[in-house]
C-alpha positions as CSV (number, residue, x, y, z in Angstrom):
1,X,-11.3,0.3,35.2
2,X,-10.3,-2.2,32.7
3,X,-11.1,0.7,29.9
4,X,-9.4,3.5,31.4
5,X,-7.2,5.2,29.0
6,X,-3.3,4.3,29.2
7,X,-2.6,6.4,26.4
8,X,-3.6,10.0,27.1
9,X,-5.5,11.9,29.8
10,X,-5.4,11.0,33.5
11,X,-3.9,7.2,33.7
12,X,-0.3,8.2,32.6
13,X,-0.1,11.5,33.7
14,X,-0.6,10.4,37.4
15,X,1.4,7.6,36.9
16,X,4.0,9.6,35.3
17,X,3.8,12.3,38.4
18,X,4.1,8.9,40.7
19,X,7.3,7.7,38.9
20,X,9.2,11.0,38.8
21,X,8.4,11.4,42.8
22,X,9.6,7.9,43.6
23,X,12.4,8.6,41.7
24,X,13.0,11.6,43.4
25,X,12.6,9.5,47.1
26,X,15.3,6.9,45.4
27,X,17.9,9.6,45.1
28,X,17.4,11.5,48.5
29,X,20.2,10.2,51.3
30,X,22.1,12.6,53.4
31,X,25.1,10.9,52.7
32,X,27.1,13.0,50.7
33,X,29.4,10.2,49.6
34,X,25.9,8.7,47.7
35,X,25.8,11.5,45.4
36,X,29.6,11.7,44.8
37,X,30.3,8.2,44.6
38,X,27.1,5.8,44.1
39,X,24.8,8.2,42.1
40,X,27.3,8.6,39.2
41,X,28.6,4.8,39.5
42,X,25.0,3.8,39.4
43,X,24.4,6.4,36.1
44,X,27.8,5.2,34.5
45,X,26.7,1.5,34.7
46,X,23.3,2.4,33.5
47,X,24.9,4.0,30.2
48,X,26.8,1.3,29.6
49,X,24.1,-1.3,29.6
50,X,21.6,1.0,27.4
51,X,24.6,1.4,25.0
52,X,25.3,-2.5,24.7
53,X,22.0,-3.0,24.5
54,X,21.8,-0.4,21.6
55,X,24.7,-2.8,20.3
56,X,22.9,-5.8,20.3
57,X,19.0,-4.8,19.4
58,X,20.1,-2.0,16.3
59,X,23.4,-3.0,15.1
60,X,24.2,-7.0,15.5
61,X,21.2,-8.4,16.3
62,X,18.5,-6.0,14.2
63,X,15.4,-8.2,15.2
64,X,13.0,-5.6,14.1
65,X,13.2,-3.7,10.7
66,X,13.1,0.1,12.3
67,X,15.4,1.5,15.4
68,X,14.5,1.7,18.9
69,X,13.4,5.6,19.5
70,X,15.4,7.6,21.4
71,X,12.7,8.4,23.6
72,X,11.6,4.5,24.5
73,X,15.6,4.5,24.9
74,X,15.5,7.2,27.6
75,X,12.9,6.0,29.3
76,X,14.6,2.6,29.3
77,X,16.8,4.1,31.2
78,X,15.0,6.0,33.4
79,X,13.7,2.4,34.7
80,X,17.6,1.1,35.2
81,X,18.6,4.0,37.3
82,X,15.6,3.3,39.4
83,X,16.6,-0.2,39.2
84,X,19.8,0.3,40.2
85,X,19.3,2.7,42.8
86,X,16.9,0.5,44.6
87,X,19.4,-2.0,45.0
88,X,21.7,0.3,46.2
89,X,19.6,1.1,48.9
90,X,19.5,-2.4,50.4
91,X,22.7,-2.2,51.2
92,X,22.5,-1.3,55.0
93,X,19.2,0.3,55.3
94,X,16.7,-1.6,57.6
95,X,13.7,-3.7,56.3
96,X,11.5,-0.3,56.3
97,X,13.9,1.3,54.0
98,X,14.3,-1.5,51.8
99,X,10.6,-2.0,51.5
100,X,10.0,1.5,50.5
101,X,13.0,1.3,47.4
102,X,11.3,-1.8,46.2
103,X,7.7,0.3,46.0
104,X,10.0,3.0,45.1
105,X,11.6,1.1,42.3
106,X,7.9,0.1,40.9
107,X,6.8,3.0,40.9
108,X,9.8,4.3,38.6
109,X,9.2,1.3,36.1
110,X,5.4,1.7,35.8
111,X,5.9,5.4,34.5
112,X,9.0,4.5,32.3
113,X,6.4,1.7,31.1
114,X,3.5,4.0,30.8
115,X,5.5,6.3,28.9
116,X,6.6,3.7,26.4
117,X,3.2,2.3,25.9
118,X,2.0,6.1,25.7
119,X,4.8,6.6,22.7
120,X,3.4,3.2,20.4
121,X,0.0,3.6,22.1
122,X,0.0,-0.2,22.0
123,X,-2.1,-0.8,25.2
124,X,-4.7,1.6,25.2
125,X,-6.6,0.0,28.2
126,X,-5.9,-2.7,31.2
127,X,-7.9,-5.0,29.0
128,X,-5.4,-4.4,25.9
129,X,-2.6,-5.0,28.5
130,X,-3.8,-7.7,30.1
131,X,-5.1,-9.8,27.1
132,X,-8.8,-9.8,28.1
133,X,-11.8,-10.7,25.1
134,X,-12.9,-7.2,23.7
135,X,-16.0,-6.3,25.0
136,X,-17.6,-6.6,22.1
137,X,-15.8,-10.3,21.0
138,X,-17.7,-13.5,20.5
139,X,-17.4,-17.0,20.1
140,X,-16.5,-17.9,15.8
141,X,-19.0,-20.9,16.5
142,X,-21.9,-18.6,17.0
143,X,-21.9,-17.8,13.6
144,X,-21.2,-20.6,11.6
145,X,-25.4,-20.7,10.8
146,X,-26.0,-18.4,7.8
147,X,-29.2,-16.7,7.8
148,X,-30.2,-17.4,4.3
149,X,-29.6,-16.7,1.0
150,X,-27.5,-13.3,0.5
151,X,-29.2,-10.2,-1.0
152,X,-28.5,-10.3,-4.5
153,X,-25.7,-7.5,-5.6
154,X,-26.0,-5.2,-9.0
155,X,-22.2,-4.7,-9.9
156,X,-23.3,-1.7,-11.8
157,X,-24.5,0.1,-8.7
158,X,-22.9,0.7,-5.1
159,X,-23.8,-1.6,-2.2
160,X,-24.5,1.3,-0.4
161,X,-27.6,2.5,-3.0
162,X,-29.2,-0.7,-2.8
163,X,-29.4,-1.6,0.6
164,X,-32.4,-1.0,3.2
165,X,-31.3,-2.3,6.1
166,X,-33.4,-4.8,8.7
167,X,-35.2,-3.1,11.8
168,X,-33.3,-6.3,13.6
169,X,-29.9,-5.2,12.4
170,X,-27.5,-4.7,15.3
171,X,-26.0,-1.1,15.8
172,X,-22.6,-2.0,16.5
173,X,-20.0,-4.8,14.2
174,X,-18.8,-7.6,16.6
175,X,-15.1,-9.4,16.8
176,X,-14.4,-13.0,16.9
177,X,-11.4,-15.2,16.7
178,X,-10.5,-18.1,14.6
179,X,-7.4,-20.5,13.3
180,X,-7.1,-20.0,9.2
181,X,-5.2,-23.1,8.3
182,X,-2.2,-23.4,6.3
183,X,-3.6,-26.1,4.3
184,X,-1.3,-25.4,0.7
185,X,1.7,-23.0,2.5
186,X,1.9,-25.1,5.7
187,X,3.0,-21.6,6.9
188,X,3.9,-22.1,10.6
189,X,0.6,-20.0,12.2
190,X,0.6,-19.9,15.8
191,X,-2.0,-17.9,16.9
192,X,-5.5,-17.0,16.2
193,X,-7.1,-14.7,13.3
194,X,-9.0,-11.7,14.4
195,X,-12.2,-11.0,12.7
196,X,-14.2,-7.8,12.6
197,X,-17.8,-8.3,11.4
198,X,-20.3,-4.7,10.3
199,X,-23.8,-4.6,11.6
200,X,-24.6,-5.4,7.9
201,X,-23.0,-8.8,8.3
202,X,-25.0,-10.2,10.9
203,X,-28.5,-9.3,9.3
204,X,-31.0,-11.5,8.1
205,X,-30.5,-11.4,5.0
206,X,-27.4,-10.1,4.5
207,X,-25.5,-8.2,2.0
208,X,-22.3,-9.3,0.3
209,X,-19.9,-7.4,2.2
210,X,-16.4,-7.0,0.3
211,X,-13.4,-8.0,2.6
212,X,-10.3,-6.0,3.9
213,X,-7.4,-8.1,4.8
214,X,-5.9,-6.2,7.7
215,X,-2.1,-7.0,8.2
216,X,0.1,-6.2,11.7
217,X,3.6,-5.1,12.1
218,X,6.7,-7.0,13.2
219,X,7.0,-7.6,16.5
220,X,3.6,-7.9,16.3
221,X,0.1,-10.0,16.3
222,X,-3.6,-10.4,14.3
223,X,-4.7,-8.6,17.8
224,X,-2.7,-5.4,17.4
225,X,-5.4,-4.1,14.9
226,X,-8.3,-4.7,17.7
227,X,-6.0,-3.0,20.8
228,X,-3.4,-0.2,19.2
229,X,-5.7,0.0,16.0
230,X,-9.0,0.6,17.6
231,X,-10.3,-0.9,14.4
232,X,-13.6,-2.5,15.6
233,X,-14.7,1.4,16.5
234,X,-13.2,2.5,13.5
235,X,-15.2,0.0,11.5
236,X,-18.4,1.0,13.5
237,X,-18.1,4.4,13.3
238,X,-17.9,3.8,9.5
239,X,-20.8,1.9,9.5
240,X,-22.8,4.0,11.8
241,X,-22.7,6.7,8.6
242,X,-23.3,4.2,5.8
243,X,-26.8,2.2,7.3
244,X,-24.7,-0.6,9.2
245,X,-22.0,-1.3,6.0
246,X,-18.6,-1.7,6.1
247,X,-16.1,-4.2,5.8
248,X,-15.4,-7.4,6.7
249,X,-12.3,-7.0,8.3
250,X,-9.6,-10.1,8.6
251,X,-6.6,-9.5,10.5
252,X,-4.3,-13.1,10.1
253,X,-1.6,-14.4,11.7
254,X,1.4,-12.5,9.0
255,X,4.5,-13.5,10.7
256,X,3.8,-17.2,12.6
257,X,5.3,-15.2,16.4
258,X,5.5,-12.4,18.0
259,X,9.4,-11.8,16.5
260,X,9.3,-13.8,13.5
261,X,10.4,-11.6,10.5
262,X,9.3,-13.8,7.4
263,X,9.9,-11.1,4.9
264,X,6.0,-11.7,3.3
265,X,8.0,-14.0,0.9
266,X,7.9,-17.3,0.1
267,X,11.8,-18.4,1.0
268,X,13.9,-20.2,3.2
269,X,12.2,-18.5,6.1
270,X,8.6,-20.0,5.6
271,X,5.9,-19.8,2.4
272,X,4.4,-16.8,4.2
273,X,3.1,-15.4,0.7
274,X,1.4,-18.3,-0.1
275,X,-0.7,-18.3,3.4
276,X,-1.5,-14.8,3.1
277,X,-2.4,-14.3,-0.8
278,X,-3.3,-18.2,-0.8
279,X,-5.0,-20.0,2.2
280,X,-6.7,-16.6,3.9
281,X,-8.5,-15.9,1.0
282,X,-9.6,-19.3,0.4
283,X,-11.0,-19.8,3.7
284,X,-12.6,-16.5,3.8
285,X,-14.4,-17.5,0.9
286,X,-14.7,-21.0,1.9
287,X,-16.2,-20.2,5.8
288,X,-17.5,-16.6,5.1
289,X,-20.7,-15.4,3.6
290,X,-19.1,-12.5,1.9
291,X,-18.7,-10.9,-1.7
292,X,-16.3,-13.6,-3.8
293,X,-15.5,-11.3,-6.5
294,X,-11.7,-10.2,-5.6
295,X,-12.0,-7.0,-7.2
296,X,-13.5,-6.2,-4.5
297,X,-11.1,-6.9,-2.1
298,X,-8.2,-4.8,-0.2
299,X,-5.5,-5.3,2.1
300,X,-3.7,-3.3,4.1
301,X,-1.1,-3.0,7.1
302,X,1.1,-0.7,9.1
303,X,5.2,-0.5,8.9
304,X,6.6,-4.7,8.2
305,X,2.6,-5.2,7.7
306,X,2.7,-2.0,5.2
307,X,5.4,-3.3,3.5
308,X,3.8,-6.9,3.3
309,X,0.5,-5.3,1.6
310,X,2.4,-3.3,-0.9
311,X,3.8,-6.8,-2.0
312,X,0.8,-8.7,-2.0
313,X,-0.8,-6.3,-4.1
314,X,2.1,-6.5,-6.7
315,X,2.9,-9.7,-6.3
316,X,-0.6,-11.1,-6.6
317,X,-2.8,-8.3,-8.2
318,X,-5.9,-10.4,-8.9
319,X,-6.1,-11.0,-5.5
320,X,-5.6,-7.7,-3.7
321,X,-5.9,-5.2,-6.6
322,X,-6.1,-2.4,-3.7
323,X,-4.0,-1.5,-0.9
324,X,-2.6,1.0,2.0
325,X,0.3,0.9,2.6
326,X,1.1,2.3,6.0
327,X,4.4,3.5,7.4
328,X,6.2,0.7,5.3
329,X,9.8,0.2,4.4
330,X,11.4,0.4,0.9
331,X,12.0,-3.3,0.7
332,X,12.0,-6.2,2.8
333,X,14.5,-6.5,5.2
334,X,16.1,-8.4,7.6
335,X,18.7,-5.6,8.8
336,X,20.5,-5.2,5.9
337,X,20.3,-6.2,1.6
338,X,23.2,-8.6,2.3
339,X,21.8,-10.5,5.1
340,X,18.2,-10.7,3.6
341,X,19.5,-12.0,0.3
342,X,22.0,-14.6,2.2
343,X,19.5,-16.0,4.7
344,X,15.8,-16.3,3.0
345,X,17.2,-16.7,-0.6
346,X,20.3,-18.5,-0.1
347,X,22.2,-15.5,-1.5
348,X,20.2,-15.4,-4.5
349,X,20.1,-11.3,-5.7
350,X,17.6,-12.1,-8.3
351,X,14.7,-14.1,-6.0
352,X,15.1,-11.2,-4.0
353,X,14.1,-9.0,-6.4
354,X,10.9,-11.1,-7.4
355,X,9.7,-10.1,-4.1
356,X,11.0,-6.9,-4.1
357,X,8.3,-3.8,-4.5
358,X,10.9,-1.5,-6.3
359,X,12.3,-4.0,-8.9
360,X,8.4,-4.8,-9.4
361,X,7.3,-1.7,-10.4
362,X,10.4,-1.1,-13.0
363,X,9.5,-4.4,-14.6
364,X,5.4,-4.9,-14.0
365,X,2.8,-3.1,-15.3
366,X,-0.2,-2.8,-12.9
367,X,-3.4,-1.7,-14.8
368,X,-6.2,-2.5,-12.6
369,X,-4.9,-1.6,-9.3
370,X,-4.8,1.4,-7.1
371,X,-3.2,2.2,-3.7
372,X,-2.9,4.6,-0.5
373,X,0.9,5.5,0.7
374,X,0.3,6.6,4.4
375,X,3.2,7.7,6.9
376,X,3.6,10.0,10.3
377,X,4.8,13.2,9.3
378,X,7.9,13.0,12.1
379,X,8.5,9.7,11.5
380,X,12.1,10.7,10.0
381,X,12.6,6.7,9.6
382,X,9.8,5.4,7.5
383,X,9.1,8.9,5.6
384,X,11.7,9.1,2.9
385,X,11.5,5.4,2.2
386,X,7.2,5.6,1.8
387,X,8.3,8.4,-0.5
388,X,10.9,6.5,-2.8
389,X,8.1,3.4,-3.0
390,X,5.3,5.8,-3.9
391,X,7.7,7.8,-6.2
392,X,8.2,4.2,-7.8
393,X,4.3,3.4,-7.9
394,X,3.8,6.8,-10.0
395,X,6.4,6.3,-12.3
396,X,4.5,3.0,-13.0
397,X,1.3,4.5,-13.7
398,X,-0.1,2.9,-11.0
399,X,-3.1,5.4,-8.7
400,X,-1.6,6.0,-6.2
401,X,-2.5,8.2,-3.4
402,X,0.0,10.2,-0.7
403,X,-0.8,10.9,2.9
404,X,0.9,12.4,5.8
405,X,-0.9,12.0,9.4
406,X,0.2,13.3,12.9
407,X,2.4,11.2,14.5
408,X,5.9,9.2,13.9
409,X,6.1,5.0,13.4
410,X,3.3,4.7,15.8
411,X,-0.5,4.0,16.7
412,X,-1.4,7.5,16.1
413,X,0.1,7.3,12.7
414,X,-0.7,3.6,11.7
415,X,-4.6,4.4,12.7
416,X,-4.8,7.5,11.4
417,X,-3.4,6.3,8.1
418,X,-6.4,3.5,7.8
419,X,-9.1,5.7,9.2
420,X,-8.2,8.4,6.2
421,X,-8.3,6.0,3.6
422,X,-11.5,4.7,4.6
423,X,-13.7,6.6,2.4
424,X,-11.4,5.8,-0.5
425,X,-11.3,2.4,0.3
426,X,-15.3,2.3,0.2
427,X,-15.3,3.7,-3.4
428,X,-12.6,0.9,-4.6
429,X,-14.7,-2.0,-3.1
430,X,-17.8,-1.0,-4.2
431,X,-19.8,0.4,-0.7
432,X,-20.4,3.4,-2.3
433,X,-20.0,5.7,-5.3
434,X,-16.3,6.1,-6.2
């Protein structure tokens, strides 16, 4: 039960069915005055709420860099009405009533939730909702004894070519969990790193696996990738066709909270550049058995984690000489140009255009690097802006590579976006032939 789809097939369906129903037993009363009177005051007060809410989250507050959709926002809704008209009915109705508007009212919230979750596809099982270890997740401390010496690597040949793998080698990649210090950027990191490892990794001996720096969204976490992403069954599936390589996959901790909006700068708000581009890779190297040579190396991330990997990869090219950038915005933001320049860079235009991808590629030149631009095809948002970045990345000379998935700024899209790019990504770090 704990795996059961909340994203498509059964789970929501039912659970949408259940809501609508309830709903339905939340409006019946024979009292004519309820639906002339105390339906449409209930409605009207509903609307008002959703539209000051609207206020606060899109226009004063802006705590996340793209809009609520309007279909979260109906369904928002759809859970205040019930709300509302379970209170309602506690107003002179016996305990038996009251009992069945409270179940009533849950009912109508689950499905409003179910349908929200269904939209991101953020939970895609109890387990993802609940927080639980991944199946396949074990402790970091199991695997802190190497098993030898690495195989040596020929940089003239794909890893791929070279590479008979062990009759011991497990079928399927594992996940663990670890802190990555902030030891230079004294970044404020609050939560654990997520790690996917290839079947490759844990044979004895092992190959050099090159290392993808996987990067979440804002809100967001370093799990995201593991629940919405399915990444761990992307990996394996990868693997599964490429004799157990893939690889190593590190998903940090890019914002320091769940609403933190750091900008992937090094500013006012927190040296969050110099922790991801700085102390992740140093620790990887330091605590990993993994291939050193950067060149090797990618990073990638979906919408504020798309835009973060885009400048990474400008920013700091010998590090991260390859990216995808997936669903991202056209520059860092923190609701507006004004307010981001004001806030992280004390109202300094020109720091903000150090870290700025556009003002980058009209003044950088970039000759050894190479990226994917991914995006939903509805997503109406993120779309255009993906287009002016990559339009930028051309006009630089830079490879770049354009992709449209099914979907709008959501799980669909986002894993869709890495899953496409994996082949590509395997030529650029040197898995196989390019």
């Amino acid at each position: 039960m704990l795996d059961w789809d909340l994203v498509r097939g059964a789970v929501p369906a039912v659970v949408t069915v259940a809501g609508l129903v309830a709903g339905a037993v939340l409006l019946f009363r024979r009292d004519r005055r309820r639906w002339s009177r105390t339906v449409p005051i209930v409605a009207a007060t509903c609307a008002v709420i959703l539209f000051l809410l609207w206020l606060v989250v899109d226009v004063l507050w802006k705590p996340f860099p793209d809009p609520v959709p309007r279909g979260v926002v109906g369904w928002i809704g759809v859970a205040l009405f019930g709300f509302g008209l379970a209170i309602v009915w506690q107003w002179r109705s016996r305990w038996p009533r009251r009992g069945l508007s409270v179940l009533a009212c849950l009912a109508v919230v689950l499905a409003a939730g179910a349908n929200i979750n269904a939209h991101y596809g953020q939970f895609p099982s109890l387990r993802a909702a609940f927080e639980l270890p991944p199946a396949n997740e074990i402790p970091f401390t199991s695997l802190h004894s190497a098993p030898g010496p690495p195989l040596p690597r020929s940089p003239e040949r794909a890893l791929l070519d070279g590479w008979k793998p062990p009759a011991t080698m497990p079928k399927n990649g594992v996940v663990t969990q670890v802190s990555i210090p902030a030891a230079t950027s004294h970044f404020p990191v609050t939560r654990n790193a997520y790690l996917y490892l290839p079947p490759a990794y844990r044979a004895s001996p092992r190959p050099l696996l090159p290392v993808l720096v996987l990067l979440h969204g804002q809100p967001g976490g370093p799990r995201d990738w593991i629940d919405g992403g399915q990444v761990a069954t992307m990996m394996d599936r990868f693997a599964a066709a490429h004799k157990g390589l893939a690889p190593v996959v590190v998903m940090p901790d890019a914002t320091g909270s769940g609403f933190a909006n750091p900008l992937c700068v090094d500013s006012r708000l927190g040296h969050s550049e110099t922790y991801l581009a700085g102390d992740v890779p140093r620790w990887i190297k330091k605590t990993l058995q993994i291939d050193p040579d950067s060149t090797k190396w990618a990073v990638a991330g979906y919408s504020y984690g798309g835009t973060c990997a885009l400048q990474l990869a400008l920013r700091k090219p010998m590090v991260f000489p390859t990216f995808v950038d997936i669903s991202g915005q056209d520059e860092p933001t923190l609701g507006s140009r004004a307010r981001t320049v004001d806030e992280a860079f004390g109202g300094d235009e020109r720091a903000f255009r150090r870290f700025n991808p556009v003002d980058l590629l009209t003044t950088h030149s970039y000759p050894g690097s190479a990226g994917v631009f991914s995006v939903g095809r509805s997503d109406s948002v993120f779309l255009p802006q993906q287009k002016r970045v990559f339009e930028a990345a051309q006009r630089n000379g830079i490879k770049v590579i354009w992709r449209e998935t099914p979907g709008t700024h959501n799980w669909q899209a986002w894993s869709a976006g890495l899953s496409d790019s994996l082949a590509w990504l395997a030529g650029r770090m040197g898995l196989v032939k390019q």
